[in-house]
C-alpha beads as a LAMMPS data file, in Angstrom:
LAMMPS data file: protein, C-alpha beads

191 atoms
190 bonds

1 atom types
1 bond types

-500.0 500.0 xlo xhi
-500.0 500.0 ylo yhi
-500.0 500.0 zlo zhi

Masses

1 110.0

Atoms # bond

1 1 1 -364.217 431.753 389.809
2 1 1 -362.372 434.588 388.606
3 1 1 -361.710 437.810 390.599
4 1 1 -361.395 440.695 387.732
5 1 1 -360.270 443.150 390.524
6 1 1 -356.958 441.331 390.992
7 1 1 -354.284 439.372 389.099
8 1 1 -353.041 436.133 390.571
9 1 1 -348.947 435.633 389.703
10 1 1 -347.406 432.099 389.573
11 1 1 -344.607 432.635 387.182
12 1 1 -341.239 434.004 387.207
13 1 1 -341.921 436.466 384.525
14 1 1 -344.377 438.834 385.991
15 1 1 -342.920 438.230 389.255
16 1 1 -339.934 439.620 387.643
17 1 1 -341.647 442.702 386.249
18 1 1 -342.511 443.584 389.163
19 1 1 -339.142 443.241 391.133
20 1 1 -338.155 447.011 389.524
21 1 1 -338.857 449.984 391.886
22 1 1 -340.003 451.904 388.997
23 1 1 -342.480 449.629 387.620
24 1 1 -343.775 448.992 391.187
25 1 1 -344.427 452.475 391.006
26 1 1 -345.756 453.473 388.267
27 1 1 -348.409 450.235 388.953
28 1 1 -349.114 452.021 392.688
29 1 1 -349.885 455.353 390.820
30 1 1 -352.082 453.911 388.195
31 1 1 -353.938 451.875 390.803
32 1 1 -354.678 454.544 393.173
33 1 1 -354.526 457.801 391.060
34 1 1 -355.770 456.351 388.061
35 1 1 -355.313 456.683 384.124
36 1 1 -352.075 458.115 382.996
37 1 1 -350.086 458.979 380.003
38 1 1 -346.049 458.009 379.637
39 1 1 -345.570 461.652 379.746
40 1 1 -347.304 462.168 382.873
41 1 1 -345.953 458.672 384.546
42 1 1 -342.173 460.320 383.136
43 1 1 -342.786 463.567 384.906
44 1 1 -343.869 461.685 388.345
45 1 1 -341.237 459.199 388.837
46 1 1 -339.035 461.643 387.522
47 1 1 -338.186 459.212 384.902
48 1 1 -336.988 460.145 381.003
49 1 1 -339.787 459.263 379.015
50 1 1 -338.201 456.766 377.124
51 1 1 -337.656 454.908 380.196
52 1 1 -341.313 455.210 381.726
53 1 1 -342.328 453.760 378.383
54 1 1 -340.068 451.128 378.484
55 1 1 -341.731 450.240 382.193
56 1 1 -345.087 450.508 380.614
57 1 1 -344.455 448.476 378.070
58 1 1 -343.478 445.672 380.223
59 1 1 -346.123 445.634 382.542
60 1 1 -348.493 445.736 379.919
61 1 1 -346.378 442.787 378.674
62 1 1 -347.601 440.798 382.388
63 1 1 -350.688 441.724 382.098
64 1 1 -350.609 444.551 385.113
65 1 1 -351.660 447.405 382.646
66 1 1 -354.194 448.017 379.772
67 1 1 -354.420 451.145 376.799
68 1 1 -357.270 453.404 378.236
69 1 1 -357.924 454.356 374.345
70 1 1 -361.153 456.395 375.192
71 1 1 -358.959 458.787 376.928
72 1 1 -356.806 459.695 374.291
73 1 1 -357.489 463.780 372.350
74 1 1 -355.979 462.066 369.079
75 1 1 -354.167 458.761 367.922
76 1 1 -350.678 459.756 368.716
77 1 1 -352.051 460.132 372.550
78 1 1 -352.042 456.772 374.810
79 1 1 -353.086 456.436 377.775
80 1 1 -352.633 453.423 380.148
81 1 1 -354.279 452.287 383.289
82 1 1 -354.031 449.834 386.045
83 1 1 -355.868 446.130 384.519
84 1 1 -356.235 444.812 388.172
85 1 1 -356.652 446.741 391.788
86 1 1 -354.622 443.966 393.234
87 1 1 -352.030 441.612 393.044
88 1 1 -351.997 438.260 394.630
89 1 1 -349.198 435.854 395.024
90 1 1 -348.976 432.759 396.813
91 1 1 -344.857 432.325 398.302
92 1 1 -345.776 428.879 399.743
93 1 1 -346.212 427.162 396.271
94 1 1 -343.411 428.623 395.439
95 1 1 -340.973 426.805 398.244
96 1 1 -339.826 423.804 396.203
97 1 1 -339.909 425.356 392.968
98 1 1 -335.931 427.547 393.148
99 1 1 -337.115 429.629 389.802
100 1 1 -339.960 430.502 391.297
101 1 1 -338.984 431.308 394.438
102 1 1 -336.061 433.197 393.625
103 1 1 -338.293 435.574 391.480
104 1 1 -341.069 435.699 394.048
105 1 1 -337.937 436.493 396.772
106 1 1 -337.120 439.471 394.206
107 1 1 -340.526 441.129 393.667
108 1 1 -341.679 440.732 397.678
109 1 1 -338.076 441.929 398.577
110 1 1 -339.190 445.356 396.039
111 1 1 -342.624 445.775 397.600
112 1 1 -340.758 445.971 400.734
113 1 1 -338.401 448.501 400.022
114 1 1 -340.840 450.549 398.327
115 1 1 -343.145 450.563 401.485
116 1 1 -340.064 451.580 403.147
117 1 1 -339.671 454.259 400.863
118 1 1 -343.307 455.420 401.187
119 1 1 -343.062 455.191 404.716
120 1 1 -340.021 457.708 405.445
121 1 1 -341.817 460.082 402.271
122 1 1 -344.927 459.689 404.924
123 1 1 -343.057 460.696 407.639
124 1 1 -341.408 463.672 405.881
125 1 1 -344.680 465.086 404.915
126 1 1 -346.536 464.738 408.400
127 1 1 -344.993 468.708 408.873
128 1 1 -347.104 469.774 406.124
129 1 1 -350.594 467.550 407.348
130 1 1 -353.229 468.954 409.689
131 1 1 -352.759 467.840 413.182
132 1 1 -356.079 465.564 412.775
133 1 1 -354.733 463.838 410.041
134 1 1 -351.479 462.872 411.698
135 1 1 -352.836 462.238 415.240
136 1 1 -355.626 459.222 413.032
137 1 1 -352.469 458.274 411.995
138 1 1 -350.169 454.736 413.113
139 1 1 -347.041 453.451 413.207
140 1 1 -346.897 450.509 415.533
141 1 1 -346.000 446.042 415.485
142 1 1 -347.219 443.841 418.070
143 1 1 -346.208 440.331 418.821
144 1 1 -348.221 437.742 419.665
145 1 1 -347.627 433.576 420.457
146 1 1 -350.167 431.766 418.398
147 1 1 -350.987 428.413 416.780
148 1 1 -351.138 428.002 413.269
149 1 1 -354.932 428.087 413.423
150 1 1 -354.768 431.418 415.424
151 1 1 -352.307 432.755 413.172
152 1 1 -354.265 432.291 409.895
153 1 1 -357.349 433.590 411.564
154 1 1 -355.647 436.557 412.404
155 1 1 -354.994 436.824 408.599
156 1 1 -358.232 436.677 407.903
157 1 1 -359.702 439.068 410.410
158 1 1 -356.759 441.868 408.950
159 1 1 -358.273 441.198 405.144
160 1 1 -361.707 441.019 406.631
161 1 1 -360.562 444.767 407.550
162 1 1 -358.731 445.704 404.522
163 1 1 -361.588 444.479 402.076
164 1 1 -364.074 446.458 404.126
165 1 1 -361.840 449.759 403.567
166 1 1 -361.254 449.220 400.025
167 1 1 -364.729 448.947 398.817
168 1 1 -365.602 451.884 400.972
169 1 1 -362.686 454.153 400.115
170 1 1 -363.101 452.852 396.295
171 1 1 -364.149 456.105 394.534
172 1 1 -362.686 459.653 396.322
173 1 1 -365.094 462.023 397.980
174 1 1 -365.237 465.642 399.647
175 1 1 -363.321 465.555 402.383
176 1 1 -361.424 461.956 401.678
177 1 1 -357.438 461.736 400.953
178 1 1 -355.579 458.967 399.726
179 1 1 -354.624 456.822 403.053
180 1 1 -352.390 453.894 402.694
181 1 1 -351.995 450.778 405.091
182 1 1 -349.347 448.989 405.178
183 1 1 -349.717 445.566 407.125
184 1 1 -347.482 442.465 407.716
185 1 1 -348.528 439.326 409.680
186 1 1 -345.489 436.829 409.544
187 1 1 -343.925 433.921 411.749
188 1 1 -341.039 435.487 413.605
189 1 1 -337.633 434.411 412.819
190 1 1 -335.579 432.828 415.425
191 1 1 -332.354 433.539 413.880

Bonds

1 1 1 2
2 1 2 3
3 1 3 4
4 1 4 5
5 1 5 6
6 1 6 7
7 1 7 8
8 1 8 9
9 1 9 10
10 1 10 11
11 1 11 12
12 1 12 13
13 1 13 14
14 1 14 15
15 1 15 16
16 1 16 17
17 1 17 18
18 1 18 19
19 1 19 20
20 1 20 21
21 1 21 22
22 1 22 23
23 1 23 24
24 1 24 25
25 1 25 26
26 1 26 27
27 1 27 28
28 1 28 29
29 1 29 30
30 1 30 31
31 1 31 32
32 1 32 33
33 1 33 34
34 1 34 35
35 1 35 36
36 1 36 37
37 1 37 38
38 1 38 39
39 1 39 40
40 1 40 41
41 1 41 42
42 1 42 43
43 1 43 44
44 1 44 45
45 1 45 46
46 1 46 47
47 1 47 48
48 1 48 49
49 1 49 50
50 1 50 51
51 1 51 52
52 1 52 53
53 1 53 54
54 1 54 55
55 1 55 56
56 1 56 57
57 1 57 58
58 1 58 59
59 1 59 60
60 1 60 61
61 1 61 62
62 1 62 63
63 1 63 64
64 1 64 65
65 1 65 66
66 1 66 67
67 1 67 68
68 1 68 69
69 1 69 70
70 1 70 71
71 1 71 72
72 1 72 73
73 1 73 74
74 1 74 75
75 1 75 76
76 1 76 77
77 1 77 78
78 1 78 79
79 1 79 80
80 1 80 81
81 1 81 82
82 1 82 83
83 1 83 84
84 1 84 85
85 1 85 86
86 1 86 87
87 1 87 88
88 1 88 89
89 1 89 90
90 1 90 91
91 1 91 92
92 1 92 93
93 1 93 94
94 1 94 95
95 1 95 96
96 1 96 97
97 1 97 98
98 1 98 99
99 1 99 100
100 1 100 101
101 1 101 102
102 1 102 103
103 1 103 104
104 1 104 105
105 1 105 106
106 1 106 107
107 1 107 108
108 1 108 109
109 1 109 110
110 1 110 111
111 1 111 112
112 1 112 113
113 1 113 114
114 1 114 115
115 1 115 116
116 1 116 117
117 1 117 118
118 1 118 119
119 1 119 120
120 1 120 121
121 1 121 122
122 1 122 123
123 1 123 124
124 1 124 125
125 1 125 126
126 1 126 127
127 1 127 128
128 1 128 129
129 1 129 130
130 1 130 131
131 1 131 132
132 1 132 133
133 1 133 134
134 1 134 135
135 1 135 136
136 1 136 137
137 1 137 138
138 1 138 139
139 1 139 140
140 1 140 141
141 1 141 142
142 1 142 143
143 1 143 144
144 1 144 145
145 1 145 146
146 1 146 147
147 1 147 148
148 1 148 149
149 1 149 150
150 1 150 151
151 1 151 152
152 1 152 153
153 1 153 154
154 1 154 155
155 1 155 156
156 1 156 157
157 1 157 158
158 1 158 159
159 1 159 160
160 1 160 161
161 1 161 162
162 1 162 163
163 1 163 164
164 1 164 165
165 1 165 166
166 1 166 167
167 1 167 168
168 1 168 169
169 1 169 170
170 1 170 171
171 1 171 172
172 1 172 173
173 1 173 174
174 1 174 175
175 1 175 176
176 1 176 177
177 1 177 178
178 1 178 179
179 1 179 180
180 1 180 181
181 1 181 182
182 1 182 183
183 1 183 184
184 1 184 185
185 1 185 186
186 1 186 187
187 1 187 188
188 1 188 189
189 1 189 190
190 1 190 191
């Protein structure tokens, strides 16, 4: 059955799309700040407006974003928001496919540097939080030895998690700011 809250990607093409910092972006901000104008997705990235539409335009090409017509004052007005809260990708049926996985290498590789990015902009900005808000706060990696059957139930108890923060955090509240986590659960390299 389909899942209308996320967008599965199996070819090369969206996985592509999505391999630009900008358009990674832009995606993040319509997903968790919702609707936007080019204008106002220009003025955020700090992107010429050209450009932002551009990066619009091809997500919208993937499927990753949708007009938000009902938005607009007048016709010359657009307005675009995110078509899917998530998006899923599967590297392992990827591994003997070398198109595939080369563009599925590319857009993970850009998700990672952009968490990097958001990471150090997090850190940066803790001078300006309350004390409470940093201290809830947390930075840390573990390492574990586990079978492959312990390994992909830990997977599941961290989306177990995840899902149960997402549908509460869903809609913002009094008192409520945007919090982000960032998790990673991978066999460790031994090279």
């Amino acid at each position: 059955m389909s899942d209308p809250t996320r967008i599965d990607v199996h070819d090369p093409g969206p996985m592509r799309a999505l391999a630009h910092p900008v358009r990674l972006r832009i995606l993040g901000m319509l997903r968790v700040d919702g609707p936007a104008t080019v204008g106002m997705l220009a003025e955020r990235t700090g992107e010429a407006p050209g450009s932002a539409s551009h990066h619009v335009r091809t997500l919208a090409k993937h499927g990753f974003v949708v007009e938000a017509p009902e938005l607009a004052r007048d016709r010359r007005e657009h307005w675009w928001r995110a078509a899917h809260e998530f998006t899923v990708s599967e590297p392992a049926e990827f591994l003997g496919d070398p198109e595939r996985r080369s563009a599925s290498d590319a857009m993970r590789r850009a998700i990672l540097d952009s968490y990097q990015v958001e990471l150090v902009r997090a850190l940066e900005a803790e001078h300006a939080l309350d004390a409470d808000w940093v201290a809830a706060s947390d930075s840390s990696d573990i390492a574990a030895h586990l079978t492959l059957d312990e390994f992909r139930e830990l997977a599941a108890d961290l989306a177990e998690v995840r899902d149960k923060w997402v549908a509460r955090g869903r809609v913002p509240r009094d008192g409520t700011r945007t919090v982000r986590v960032i998790t990673h659960a991978f066999p460790r390299s031994d090279a």
